[in-house]
C-alpha positions in Angstrom: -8.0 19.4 95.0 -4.0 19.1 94.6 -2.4 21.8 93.4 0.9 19.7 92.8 -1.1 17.2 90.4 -0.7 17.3 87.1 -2.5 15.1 83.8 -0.2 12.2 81.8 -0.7 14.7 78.6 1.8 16.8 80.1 4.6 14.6 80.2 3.5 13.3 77.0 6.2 15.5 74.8 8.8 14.8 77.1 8.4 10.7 76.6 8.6 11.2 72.7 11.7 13.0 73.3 12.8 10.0 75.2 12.0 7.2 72.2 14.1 9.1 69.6 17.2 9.4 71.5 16.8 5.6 73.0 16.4 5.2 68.8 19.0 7.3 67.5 21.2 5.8 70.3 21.0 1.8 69.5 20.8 2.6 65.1 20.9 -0.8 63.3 23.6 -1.9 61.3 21.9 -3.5 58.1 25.2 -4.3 56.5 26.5 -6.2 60.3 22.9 -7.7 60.4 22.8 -9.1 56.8 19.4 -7.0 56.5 20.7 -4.8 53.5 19.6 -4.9 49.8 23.4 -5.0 48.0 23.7 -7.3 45.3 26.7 -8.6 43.4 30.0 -6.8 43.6 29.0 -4.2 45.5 30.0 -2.7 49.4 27.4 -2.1 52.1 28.5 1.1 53.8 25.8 1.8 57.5 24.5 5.2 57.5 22.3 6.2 60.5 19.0 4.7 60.3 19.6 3.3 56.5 22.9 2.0 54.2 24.2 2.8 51.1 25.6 0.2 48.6 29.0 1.2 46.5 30.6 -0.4 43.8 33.6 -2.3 44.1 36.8 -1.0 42.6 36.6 -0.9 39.0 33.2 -1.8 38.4 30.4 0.4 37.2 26.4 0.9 38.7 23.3 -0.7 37.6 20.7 0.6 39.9 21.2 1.4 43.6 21.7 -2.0 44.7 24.2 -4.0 42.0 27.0 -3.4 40.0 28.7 -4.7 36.7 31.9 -5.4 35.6 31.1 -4.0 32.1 29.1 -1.7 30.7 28.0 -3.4 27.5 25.3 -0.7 26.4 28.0 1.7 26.2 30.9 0.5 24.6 28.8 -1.0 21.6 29.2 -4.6 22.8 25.3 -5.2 23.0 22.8 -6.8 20.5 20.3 -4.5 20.8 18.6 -2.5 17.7 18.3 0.3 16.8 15.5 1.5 17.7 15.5 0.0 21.3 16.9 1.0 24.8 19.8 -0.5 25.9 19.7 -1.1 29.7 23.0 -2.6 31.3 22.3 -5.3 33.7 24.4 -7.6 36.2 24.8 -10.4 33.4 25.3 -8.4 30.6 22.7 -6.4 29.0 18.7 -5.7 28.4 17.2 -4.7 25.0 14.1 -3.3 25.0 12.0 -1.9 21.7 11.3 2.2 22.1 8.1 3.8 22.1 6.6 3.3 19.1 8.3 0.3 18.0 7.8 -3.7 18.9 10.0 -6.5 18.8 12.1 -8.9 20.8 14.6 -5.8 21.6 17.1 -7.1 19.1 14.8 -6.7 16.3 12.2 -3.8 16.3 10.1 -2.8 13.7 7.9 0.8 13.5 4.3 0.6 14.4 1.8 2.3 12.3 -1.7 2.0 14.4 -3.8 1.8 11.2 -1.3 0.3 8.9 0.4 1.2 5.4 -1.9 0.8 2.5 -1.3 -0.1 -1.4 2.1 -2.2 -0.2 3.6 1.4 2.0 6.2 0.5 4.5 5.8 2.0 8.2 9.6 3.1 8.6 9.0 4.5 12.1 6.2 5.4 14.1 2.8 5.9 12.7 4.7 7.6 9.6 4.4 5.6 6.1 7.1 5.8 2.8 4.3 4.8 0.1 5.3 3.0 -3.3 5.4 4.9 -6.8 1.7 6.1 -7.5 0.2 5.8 -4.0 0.3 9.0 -2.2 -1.6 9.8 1.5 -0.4 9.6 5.3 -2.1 5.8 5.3 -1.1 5.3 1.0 -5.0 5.1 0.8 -5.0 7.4 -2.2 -3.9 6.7 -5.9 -2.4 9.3 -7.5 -3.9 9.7 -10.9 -1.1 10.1 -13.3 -3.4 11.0 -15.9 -5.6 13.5 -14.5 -2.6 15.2 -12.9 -0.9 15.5 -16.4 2.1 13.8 -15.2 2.1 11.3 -18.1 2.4 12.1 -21.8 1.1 9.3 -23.6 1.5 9.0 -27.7 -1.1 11.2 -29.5 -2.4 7.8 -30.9 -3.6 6.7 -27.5 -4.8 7.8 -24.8 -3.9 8.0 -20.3 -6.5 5.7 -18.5 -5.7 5.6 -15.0 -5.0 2.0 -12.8 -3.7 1.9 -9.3 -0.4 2.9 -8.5 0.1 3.5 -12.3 -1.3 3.9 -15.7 -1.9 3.2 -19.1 -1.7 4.2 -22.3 -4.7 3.1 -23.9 -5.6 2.9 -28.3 -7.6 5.3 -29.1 -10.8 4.4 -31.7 -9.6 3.8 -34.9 -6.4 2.4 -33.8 -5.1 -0.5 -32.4 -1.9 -2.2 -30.8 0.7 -3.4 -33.3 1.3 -6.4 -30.8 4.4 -4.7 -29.0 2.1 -2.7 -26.3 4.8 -0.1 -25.9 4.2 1.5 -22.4 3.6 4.7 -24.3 1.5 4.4 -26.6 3.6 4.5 -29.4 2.7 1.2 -30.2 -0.7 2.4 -31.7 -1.3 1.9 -35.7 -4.0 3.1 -37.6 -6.9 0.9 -38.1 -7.4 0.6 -42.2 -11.3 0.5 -42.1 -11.4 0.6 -45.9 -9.3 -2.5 -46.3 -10.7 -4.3 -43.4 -14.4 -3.5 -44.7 -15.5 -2.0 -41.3 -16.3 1.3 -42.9 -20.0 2.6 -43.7 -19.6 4.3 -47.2 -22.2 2.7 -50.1 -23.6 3.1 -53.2 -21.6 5.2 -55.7 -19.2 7.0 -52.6 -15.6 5.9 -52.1 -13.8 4.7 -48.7 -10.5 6.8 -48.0 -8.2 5.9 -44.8 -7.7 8.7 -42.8 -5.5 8.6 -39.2 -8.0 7.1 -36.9 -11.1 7.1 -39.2 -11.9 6.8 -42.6 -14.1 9.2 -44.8 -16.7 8.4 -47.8 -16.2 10.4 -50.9 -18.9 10.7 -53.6 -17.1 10.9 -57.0 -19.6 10.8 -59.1 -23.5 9.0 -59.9 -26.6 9.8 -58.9 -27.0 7.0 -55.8 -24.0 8.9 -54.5 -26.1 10.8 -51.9 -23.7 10.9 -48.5 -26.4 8.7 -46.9 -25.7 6.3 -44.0 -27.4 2.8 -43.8 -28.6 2.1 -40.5 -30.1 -0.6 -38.9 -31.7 -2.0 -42.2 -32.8 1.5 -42.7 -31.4 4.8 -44.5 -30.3 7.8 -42.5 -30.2 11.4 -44.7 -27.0 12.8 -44.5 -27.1 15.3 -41.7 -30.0 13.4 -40.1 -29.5 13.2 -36.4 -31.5 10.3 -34.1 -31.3 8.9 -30.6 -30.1 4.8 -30.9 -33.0 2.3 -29.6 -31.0 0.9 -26.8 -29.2 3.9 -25.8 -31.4 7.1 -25.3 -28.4 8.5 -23.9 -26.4 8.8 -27.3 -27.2 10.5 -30.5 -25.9 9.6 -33.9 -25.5 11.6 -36.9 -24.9 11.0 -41.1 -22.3 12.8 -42.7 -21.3 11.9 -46.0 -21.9 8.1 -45.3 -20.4 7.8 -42.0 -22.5 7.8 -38.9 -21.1 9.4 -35.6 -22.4 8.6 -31.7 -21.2 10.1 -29.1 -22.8 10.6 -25.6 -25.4 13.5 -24.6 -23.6 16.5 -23.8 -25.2 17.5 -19.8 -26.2 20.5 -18.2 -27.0 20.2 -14.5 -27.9 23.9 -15.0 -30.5 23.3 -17.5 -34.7 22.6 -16.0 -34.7 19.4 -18.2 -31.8 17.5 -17.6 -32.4 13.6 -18.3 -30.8 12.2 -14.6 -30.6 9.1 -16.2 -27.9 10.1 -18.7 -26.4 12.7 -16.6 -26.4 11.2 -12.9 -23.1 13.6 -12.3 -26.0 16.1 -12.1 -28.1 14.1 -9.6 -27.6 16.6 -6.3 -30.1 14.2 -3.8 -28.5 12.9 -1.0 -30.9 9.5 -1.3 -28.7 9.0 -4.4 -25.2 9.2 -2.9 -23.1 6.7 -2.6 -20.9 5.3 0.3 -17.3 3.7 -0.3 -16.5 0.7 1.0 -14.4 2.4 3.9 -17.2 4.2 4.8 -15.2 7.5 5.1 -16.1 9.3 1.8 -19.5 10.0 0.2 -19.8 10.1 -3.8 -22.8 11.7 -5.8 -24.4 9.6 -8.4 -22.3 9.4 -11.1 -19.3 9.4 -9.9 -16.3 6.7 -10.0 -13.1 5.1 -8.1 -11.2 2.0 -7.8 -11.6 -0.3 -4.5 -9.9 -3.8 -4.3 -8.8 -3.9 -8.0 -12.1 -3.3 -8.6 -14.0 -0.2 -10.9 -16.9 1.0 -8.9 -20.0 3.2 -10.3 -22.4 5.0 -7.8 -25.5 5.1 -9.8 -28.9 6.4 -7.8 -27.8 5.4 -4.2 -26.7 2.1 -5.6 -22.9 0.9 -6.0 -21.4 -1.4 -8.8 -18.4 -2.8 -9.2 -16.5 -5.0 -11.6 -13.2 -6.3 -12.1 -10.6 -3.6 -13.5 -9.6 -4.1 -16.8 -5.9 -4.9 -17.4 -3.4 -4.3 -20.5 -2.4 -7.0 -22.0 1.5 -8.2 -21.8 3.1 -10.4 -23.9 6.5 -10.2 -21.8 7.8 -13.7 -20.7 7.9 -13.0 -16.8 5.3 -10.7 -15.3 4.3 -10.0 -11.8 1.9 -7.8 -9.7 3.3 -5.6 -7.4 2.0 -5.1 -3.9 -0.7 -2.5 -3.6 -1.4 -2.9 -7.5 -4.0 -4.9 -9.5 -2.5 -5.1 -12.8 0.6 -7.1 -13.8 3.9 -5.8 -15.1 6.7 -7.0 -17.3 9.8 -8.5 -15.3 13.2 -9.4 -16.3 13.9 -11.5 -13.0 11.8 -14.8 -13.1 12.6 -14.9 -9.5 9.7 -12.3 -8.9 7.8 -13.5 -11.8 4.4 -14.8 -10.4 3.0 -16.1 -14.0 5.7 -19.2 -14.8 4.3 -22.3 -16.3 6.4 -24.7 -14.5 8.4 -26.8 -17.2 10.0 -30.1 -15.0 12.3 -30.6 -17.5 14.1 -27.3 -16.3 15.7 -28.3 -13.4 18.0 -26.8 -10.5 20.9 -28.1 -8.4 20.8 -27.3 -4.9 24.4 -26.8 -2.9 24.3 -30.1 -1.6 24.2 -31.5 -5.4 21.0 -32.8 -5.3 18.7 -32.0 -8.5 15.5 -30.6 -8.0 12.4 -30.2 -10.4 11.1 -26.6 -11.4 8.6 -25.5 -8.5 10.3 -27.5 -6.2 11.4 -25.8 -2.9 14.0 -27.1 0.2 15.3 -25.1 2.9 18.7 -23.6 2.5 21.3 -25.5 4.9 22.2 -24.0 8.0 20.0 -21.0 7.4 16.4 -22.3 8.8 14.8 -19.2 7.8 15.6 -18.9 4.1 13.5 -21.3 1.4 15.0 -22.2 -1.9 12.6 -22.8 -5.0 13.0 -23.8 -8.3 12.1 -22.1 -11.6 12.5 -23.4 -14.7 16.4 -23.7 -14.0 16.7 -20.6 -12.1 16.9 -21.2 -8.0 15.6 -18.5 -5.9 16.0 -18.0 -2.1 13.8 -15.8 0.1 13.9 -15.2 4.0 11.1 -15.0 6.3 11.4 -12.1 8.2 9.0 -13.2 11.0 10.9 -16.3 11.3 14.5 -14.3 12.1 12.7 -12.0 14.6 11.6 -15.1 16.7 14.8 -17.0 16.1 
């Protein structure tokens, strides 16, 4: 054994030692050796083991390898929108849409992940401004003007409830005048005596009253306040449930016969669920909207799609909503609504009967029949049509964000 011997281990630290200085000794110029990163107008400056790249004089950073000669994000020289990140680049500039928002960068429009009901607009992220009568973070919900008591309709009429608005509606015994004041107002009194619509016979007397009419006996003995009925007689203060309707009961009262629907009482043991399905508690008899995220008990009602919908036993019916009738020239449905209103601007109307004998003249001269349409020169987004002499331009909002 040699005392003097000693493993390769222990010279091991010693060698390391040795590398690094050899390494530290011979560092590599990047910026001599062309083996740097600097772009455009910038300086490579060595450093030991690395380089650095600096701007030239009067020029401003990008990143950490280029430079620009102007900042174009910063002094207001750069196309971007709003609502997008400006980020300055060699050849000018780079627009990008923020969180939130999509688009080319120059235009950017708010995202709303599930969309803005009833004709809402998504004015910036997931948040939406819903029209008049359309409430709810998505505008899913109608705002019932009449149930809230926000509308005060003429006492001859009464609110019925449409979406994203309302209408005052006749009430029995009176009827429209032909001016269909939004109001109401426009409700006259029904003359049942003069029209013959009334129920008074024999020896009793017809007199107009506000809405109804009454039958007066004046004298004779076959004035008896009976009602005739059905080919029949009803007493006067006979009561009876109708034949087709075992929901309503009818009464004779001095010769006039009143119906009106079965009052319910979901408390009471006997309770006809067929006339009263409000009181129908059975969750086989519920209904399901079309959205599938609310539940309605037999009975109840809403509107879906311009549509009136019934839940009746588990089952769901719907028809098509009824609409006031307008005898305005120019009427149009706004978006998120059913029912048509009155317009002053044919250019929105959507119910013109195109007369060709109403013609336009485009800017170039050229005459053009109603409901013809031409693109507007030098403007390739924006259509021209005509309307029975009146020219209306739109632009397509898709087609400026891709042009």
């Amino acid at each position: 054994y040699d005392k003097h011997y000693r493993p390769l281990n222990a010279f091991l630290p010693l060698y390391i030692i040795y590398l690094c200085a050899s390494f530290l000794s011979s560092d590599i110029d990047e910026c001599a050796t062309q083996m740097h990163y600097c772009q455009a107008n910038t300086v490579c400056v060595n450093l030991p083991g690395t380089h650095r790249c600096d701007c030239l004089l009067g020029f401003i950073r990008v990143d950490d390898y280029s430079c620009t000669e102007h900042d174009q994000c910063a002094n207001g020289q750069s196309s971007c929108d709003d609502s997008a990140i400006c980020t300055n680049t060699i050849r000018g500039h780079l627009c990008t849409c923020k969180p939130g928002y999509v688009g080319n960068g120059t235009i950017c429009r708010a995202f709303c992940e599930e969309g803005c009901r009833s004709g809402g607009t998504c004015v910036s992220p997931n948040i939406c401004v819903c029209p008049s009568g359309f409430t709810g973070r998505h505008c899913e919900t109608d705002i019932d003007e009449c149930a809230e008591h926000l509308i005060l309709c003429h006492n001859h009429s009464h609110c019925v409830n449409l979406p994203g608005w309302y209408h005052c509606e006749c009430r029995s015994g009176f009827h429209d005048n032909g001016s269909y004041l939004i109001d109401g107002s426009s409700c006259i009194d029904v003359d049942e005596c003069a029209t013959q619509t009334h129920t008074c016979w024999n020896d009793s007397v017809c007199v107009n009253l506000p809405g109804s009419f009454d039958c007066i006996c004046t004298s004779g003995p076959a004035c008896s306040g009976d009602c005739p009925h059905e080919e029949g007689l009803k007493h006067n203060g006979q009561e009876w449930n109708l034949n087709l309707d075992r929901c309503s009961v009818c009464s004779c009262k001095d010769g006039r016969i009143f119906c009106k629907r079965r009052e319910c009482d979901c408390a009471g043991h006997d309770v006809d669920l067929f006339c009263c399905p409000e009181c129908d508690s059975r969750q086989s008899s519920q209904c399901l909207h079309q959205s599938g995220h609310t539940l309605y008990r037999s009975g109840n009602s809403w509107i879906y799609s311009c549509q009136q919908c019934h839940c009746l036993e588990g089952e769901v019916d719907c028809w098509p909503l009824a609409c006031p009738v307008l005898t305005c020239k120019y009427s149009a449905v706004a978006k998120g609504e059913c029912c048509p209103r009155c317009v002053a601007d044919p250019c929105v109307a959507d119910n013109i009967a195109y007369d060709i004998r109403q013609t336009c003249q485009d800017p170039a001269g050229i005459t053009r029949l109603s409901s013809a349409t031409w693109p507007l020169p030098g403007s390739p987004c924006t259509t021209c049509k005509c309307k029975n002499g009146n020219v209306c331009c739109s632009v397509d909002l898709d087609c400026l964000q891709n042009n």
